[in-house]
ZAKOL-598393 format. One record per residue: residue number from 1; x, y, z of N, C-alpha, C, O in turn. Coordinates in steps of 0.001 Angstrom, whole numbers, always signed. Example, Ala and Ser with C-alpha at 12.3 -4.5 7.8 and 13.67 -1.06 7.14 Angstrom:
<atoms>
{atom 1; {+13190; -5690; +7800}; {+12300; -4500; +7800}; {+13200; -3300; +7800}; {+14236; -3319; +8465}}
{atom 2; {+12850; -2250; +7080}; {+13670; -1060; +7140}; {+12900; +30; +7870}; {+13409; +1138; +8039}}
</atoms>
This chain:
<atoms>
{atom 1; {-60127; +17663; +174820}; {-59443; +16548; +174200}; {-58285; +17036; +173349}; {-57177; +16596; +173658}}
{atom 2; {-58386; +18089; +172068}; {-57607; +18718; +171383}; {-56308; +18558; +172303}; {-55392; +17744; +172189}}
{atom 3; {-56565; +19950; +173601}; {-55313; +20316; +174453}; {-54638; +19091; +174848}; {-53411; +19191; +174848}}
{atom 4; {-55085; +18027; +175166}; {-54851; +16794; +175841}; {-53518; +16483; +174837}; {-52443; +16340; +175419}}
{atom 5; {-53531; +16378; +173444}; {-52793; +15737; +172353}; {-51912; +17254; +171858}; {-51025; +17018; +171037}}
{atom 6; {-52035; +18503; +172193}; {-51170; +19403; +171971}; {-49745; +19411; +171939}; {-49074; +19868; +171014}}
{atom 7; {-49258; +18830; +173100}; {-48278; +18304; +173557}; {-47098; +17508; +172320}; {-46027; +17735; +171758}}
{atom 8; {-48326; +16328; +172416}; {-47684; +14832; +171397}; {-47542; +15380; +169963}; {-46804; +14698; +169252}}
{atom 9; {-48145; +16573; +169333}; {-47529; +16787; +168083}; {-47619; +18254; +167927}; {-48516; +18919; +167409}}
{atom 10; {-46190; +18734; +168636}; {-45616; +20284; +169114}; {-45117; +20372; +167812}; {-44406; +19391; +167593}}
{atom 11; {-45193; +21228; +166724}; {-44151; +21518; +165098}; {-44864; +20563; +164580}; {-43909; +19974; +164074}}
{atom 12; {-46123; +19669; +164174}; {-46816; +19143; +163478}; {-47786; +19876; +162647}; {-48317; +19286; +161707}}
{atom 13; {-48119; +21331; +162951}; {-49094; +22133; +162579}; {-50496; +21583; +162932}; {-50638; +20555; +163594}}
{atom 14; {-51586; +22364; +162429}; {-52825; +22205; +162639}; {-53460; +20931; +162084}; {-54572; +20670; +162543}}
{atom 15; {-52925; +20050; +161129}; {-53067; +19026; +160218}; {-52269; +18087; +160981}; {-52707; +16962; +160741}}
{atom 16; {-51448; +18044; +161665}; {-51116; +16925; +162704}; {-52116; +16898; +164100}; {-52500; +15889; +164692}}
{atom 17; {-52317; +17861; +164326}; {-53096; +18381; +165791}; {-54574; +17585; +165304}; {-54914; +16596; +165954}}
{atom 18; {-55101; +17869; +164591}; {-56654; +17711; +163843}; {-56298; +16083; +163112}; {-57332; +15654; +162600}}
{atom 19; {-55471; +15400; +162996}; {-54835; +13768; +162664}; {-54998; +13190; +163656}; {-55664; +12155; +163657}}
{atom 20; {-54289; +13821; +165088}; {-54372; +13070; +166413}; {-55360; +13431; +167176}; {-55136; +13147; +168353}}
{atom 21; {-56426; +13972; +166983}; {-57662; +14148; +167605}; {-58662; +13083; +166938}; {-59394; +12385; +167641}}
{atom 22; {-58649; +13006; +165607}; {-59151; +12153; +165425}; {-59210; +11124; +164917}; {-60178; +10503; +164479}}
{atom 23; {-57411; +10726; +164977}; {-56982; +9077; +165544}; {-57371; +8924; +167011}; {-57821; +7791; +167184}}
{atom 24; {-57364; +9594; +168048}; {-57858; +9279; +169144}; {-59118; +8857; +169689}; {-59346; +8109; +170640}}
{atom 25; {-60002; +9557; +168810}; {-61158; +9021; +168390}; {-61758; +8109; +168226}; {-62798; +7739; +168770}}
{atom 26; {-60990; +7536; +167243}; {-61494; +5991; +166663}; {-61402; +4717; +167103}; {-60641; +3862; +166651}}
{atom 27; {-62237; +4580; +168050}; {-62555; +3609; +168327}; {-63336; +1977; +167286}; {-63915; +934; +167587}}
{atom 28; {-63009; +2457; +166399}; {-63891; +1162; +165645}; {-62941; -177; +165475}; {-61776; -252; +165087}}
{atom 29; {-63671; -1000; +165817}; {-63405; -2642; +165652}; {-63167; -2818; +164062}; {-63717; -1973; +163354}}
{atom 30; {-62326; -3930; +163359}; {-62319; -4399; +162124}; {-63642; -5198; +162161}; {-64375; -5464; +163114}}
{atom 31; {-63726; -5470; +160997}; {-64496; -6910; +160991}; {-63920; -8214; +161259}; {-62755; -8580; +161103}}
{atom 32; {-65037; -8925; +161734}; {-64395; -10135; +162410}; {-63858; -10996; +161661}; {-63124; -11899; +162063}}
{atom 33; {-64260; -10738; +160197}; {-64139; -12092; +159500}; {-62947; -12874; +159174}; {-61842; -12385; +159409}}
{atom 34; {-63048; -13952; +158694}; {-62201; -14961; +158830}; {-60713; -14578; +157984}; {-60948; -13649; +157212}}
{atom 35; {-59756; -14872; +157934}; {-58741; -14264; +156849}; {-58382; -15607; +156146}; {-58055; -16644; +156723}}
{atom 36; {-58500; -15411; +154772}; {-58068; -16166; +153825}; {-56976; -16775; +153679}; {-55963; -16112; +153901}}
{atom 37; {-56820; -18179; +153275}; {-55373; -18412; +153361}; {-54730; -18752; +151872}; {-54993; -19645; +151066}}
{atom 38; {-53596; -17455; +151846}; {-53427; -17695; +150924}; {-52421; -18601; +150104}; {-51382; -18944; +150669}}
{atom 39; {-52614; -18922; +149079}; {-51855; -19657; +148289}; {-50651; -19265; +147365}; {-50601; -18205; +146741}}
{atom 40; {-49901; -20023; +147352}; {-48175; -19269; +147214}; {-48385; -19692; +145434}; {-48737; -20833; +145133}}
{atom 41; {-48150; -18748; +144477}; {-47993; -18797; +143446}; {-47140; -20113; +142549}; {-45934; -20299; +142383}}
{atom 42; {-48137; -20755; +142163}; {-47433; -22228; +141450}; {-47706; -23193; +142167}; {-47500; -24308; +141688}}
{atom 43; {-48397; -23058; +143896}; {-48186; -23927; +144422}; {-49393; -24827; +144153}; {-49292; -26034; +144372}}
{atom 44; {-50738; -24202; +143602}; {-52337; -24721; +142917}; {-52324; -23950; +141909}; {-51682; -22899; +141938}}
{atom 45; {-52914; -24272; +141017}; {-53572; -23945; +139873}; {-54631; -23197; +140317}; {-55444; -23393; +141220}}
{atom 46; {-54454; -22126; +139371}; {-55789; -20740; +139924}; {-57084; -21863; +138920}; {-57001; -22744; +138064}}
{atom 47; {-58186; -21160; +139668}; {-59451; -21531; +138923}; {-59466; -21413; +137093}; {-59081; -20302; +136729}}
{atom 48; {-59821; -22308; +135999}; {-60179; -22033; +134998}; {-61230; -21632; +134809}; {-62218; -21890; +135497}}
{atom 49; {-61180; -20734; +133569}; {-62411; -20233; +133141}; {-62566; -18626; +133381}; {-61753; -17860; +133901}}
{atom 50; {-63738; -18375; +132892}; {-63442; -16948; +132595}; {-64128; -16187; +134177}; {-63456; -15320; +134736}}
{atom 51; {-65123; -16507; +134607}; {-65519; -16157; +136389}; {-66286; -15496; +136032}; {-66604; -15432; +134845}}
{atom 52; {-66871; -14726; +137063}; {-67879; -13775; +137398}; {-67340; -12190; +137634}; {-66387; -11877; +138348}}
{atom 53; {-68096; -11375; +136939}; {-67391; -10141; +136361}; {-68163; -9436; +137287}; {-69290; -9854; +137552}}
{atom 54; {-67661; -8283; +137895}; {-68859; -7191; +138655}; {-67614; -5913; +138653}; {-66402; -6113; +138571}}
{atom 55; {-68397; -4400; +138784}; {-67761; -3584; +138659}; {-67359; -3215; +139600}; {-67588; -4143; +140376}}
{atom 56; {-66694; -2159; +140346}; {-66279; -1135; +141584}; {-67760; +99; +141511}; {-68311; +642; +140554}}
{atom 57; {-67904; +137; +142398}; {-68599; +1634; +142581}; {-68538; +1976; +143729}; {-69125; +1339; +144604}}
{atom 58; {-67788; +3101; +143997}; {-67156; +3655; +145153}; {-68817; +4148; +146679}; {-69943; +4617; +146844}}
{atom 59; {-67747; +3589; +147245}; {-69250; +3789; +148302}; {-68762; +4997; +149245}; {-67582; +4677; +149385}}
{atom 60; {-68887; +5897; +149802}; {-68185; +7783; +150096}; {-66899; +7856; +149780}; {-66236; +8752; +150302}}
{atom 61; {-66058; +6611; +148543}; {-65171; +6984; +148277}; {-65089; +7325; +146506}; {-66165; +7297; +145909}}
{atom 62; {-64228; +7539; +145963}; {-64217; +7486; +144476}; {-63746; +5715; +144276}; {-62874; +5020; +144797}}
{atom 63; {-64614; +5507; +143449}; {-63878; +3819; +143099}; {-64202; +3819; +141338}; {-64804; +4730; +140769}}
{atom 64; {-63595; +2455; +140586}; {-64223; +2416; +139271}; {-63006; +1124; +139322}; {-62125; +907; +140153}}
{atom 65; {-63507; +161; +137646}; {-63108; -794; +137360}; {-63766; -1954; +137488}; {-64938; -1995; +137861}}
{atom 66; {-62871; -3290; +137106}; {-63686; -4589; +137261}; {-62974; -5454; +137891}; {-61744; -5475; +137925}}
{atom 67; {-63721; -6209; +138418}; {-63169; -7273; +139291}; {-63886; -8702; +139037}; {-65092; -8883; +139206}}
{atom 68; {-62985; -9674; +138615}; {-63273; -11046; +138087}; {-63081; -12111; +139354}; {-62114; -12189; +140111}}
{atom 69; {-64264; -12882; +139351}; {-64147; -13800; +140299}; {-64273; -15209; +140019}; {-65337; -15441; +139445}}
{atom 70; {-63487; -16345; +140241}; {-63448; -17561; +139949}; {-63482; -18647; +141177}; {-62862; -18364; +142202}}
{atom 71; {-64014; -19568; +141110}; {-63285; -20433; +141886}; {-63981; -21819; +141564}; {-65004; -22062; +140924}}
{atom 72; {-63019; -22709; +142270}; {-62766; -24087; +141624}; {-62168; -25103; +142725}; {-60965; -25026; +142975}}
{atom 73; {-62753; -25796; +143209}; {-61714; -26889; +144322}; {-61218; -26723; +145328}; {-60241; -27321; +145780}}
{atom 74; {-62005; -25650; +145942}; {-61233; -25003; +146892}; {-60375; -23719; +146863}; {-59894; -23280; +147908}}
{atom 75; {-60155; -23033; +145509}; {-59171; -22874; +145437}; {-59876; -21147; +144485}; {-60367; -21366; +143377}}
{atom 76; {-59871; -19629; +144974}; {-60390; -18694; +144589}; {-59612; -17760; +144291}; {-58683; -17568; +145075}}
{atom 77; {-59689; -17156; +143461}; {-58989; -15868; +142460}; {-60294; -14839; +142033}; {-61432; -14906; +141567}}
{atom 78; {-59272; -13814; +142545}; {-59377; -12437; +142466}; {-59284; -11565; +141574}; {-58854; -10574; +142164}}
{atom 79; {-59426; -11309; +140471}; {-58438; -10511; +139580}; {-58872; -8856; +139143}; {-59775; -8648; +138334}}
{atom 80; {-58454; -8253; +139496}; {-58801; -6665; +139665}; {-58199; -6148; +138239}; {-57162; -6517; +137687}}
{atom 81; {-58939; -5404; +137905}; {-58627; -4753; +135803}; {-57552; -3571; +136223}; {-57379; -3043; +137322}}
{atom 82; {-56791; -3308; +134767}; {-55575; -2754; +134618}; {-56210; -1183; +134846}; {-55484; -282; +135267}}
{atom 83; {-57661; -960; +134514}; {-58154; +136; +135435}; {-58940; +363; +136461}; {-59772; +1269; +136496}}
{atom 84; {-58693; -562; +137484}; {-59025; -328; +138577}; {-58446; +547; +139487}; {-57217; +580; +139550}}
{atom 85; {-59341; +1499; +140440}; {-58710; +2794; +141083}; {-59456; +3048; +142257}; {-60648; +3007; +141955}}
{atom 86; {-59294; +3298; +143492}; {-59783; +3629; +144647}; {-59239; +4253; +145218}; {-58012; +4145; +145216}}
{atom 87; {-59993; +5384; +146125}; {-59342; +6729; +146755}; {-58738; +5912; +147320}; {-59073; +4728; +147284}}
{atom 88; {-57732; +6335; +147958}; {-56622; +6096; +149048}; {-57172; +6319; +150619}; {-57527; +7379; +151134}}
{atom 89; {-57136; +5234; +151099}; {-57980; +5292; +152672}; {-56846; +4692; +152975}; {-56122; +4118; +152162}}
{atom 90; {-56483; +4892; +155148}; {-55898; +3905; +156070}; {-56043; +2341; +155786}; {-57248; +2119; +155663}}
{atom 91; {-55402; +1320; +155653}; {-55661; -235; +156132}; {-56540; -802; +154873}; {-57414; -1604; +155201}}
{atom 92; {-56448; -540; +153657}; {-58092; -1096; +152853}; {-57542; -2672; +152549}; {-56442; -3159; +152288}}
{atom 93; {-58564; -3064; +152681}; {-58827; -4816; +152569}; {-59696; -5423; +151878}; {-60687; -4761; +151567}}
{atom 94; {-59650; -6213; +151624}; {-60170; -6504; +150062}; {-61123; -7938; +150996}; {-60610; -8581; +151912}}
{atom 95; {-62149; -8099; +150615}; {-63192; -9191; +151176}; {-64127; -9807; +150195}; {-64336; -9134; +149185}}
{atom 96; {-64477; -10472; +150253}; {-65820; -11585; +149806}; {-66561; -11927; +150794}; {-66241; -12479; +151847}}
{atom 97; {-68410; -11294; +150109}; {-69062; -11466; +150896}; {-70572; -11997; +150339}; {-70894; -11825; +149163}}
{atom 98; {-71236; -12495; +151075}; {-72508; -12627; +150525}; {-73442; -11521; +150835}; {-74641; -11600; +150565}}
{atom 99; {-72921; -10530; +151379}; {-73846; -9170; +151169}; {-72480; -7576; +151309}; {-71252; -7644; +151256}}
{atom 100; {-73374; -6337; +151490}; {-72391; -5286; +151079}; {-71870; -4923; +152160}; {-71757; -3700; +152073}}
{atom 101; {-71541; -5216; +152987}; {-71025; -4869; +154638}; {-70004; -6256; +155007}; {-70367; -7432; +154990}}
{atom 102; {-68897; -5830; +155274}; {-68068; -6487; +155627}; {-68316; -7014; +157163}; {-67482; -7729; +157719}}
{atom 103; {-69701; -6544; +157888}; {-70138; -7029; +159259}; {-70656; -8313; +159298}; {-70416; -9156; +160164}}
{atom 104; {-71496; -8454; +158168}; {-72957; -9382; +157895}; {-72913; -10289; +157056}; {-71993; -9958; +156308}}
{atom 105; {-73364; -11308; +156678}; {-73331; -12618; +156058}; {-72290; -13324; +156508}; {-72007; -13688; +157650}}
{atom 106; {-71543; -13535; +155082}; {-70623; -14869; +155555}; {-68703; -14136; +154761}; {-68066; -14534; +153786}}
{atom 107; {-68371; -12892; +155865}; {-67264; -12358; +154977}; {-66018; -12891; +155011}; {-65746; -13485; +156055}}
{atom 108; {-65076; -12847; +154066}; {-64241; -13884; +153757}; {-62894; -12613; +153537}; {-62709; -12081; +152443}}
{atom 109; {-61888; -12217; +155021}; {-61231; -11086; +154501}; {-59815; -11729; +153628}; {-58921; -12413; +154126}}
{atom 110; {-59906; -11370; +152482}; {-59107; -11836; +150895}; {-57365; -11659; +151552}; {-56587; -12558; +151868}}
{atom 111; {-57198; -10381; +151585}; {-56057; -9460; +152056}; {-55901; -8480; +151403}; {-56458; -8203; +150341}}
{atom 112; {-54793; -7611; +152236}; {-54623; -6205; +152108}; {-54603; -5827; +150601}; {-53950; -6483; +149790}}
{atom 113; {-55300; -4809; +150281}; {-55216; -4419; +149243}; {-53754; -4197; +148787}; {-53044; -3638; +149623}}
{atom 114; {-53067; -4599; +147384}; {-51598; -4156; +147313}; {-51722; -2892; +146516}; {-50662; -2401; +146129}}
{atom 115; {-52940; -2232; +146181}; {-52394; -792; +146051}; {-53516; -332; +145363}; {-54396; -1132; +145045}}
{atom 116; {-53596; +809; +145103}; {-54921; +1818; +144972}; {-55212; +1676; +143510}; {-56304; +2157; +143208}}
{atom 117; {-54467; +1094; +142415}; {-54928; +1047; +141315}; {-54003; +119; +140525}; {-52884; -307; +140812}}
{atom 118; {-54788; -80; +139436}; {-54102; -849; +138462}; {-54399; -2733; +138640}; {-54985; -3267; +139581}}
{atom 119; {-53846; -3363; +137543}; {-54011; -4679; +137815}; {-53540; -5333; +138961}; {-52407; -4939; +139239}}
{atom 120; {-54047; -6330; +139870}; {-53615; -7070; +140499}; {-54645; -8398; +140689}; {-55807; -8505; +140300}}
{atom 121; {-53824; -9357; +141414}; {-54758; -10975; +141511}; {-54342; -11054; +142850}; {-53444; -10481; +143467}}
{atom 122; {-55335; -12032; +143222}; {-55553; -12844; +144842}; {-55654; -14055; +144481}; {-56468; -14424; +143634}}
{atom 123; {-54686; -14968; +145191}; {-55492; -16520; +145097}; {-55376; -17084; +146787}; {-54544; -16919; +147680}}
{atom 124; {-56420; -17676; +146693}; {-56389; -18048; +148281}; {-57878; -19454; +148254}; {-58505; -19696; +147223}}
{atom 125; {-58123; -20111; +149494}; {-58664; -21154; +149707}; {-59749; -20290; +150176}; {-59691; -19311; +150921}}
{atom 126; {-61215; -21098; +149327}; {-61989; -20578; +150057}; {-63091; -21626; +150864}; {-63114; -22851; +150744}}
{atom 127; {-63788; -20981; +151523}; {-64519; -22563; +152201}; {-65658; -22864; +151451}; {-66307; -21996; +150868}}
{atom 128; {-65896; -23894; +151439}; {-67173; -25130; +150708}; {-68656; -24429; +151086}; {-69041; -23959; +152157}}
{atom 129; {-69391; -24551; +149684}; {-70808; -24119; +149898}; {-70893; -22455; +150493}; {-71763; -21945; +151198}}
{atom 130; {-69961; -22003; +150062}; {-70367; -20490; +150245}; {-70471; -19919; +148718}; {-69758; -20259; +147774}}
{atom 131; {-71924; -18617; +148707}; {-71752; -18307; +147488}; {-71580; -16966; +146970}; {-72530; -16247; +146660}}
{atom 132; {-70681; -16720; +146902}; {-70027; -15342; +147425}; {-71363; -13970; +145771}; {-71766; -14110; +144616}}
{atom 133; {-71424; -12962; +146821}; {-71692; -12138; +145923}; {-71638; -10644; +145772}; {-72427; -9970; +145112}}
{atom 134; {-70632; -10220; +146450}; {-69847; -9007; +146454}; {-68410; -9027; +146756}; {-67937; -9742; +147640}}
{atom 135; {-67820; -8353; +146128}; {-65986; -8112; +146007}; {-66270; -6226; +146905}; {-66952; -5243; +146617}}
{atom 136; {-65187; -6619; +148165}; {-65785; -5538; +149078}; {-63929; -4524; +149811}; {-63068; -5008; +150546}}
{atom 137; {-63971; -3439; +149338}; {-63116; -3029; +149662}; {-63180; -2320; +150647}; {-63607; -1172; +150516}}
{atom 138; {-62655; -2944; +152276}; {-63035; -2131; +153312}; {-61941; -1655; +153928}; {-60903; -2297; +153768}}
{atom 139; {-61902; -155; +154959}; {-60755; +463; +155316}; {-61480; -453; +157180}; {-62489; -435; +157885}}
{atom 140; {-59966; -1168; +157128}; {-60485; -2035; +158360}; {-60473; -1198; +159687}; {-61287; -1321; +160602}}
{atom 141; {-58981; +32; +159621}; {-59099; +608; +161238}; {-60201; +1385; +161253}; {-60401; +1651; +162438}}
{atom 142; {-61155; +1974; +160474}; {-62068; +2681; +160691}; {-63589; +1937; +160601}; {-64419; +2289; +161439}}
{atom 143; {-63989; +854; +159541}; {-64683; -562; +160002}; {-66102; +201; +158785}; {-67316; +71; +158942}}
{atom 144; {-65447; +894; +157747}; {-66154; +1411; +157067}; {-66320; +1083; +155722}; {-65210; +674; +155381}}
{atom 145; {-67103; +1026; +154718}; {-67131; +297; +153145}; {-66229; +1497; +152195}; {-66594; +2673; +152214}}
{atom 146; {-65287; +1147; +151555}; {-64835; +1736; +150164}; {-65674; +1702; +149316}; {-66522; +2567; +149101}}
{atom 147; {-65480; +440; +148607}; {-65547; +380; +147251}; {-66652; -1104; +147507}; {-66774; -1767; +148538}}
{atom 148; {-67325; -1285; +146212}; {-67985; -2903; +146480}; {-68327; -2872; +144825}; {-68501; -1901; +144089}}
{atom 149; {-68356; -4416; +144514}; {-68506; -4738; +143294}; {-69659; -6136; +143437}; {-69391; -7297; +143748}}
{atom 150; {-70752; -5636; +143151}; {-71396; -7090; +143162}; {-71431; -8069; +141636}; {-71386; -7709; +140460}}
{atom 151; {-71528; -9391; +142245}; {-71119; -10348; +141603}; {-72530; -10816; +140892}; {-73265; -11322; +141741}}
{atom 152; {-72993; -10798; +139858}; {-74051; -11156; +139040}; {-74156; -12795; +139021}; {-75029; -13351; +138355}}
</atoms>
């Protein structure tokens, strides 16, 4: 297989050669779940109130921080703390779920993470009678868990 991809990255060194062996590899599916739709800033009122607090704890990655969850009318926010931090993986995506696997229950994919640390918010529609209880950071091309924060 190696020799097969020798070719495609000639002056890449051994760290390109050993990249495309096992990007070739990977075969894994994302998760199926539904994608959130999100809401354009000003256009709803984010949820009041203070939400549901749960931490990061990195799952084979390094993670840490808090993540606040609200919602109200349809209408759900995200809000990730000014120290929030997660290793740096391919594709990571940010989900709501009623369990720790972005495969199983009822997962709700938020969107792309906008970056490996620091504050940021999500607002988006979420659907009726779901009761969400993990904030789930998954690297989608590989179909594997980051980070997860369950929701008390």
């Amino acid at each position: 297989m190696i020799t097969a991809w020798a070719g495609t990255v000639t002056g890449r060194g051994l760290g390109g050669l050993l990249l495309a062996a096992a990007l070739a590899g990977c075969g894994a599916t994302p998760p199926t779940a539904p994608d959130a739709a999100p809401i354009p800033p000003g256009a709803m009122p984010p949820p009041a109130g203070s939400g549901t607090v749960g931490m990061f704890v990195g799952v084979g990655h390094r993670a840490s921080g808090s993540v606040t969850f609200a919602a109200a009318n349809g209408v759900g926010r995200l809000d990730l703390s000014s120290d929030f931090s997660v290793e740096a993986v391919p594709g990571p995506f940010v989900y709501l779920n009623t369990t720790t696997n972005a495969n199983t229950g009822m997962p709700l994919r938020v969107a792309a993470l906008m970056r490996n640390s620091g504050a940021q918010s999500y607002t988006f529609q979420v659907p009726a009678g779901v009761t969400y209880t993990c904030v789930l950071i998954w690297c989608d091309p590989f179909n594997v868990p980051v980070a997860q924060a369950v929701l008390p």
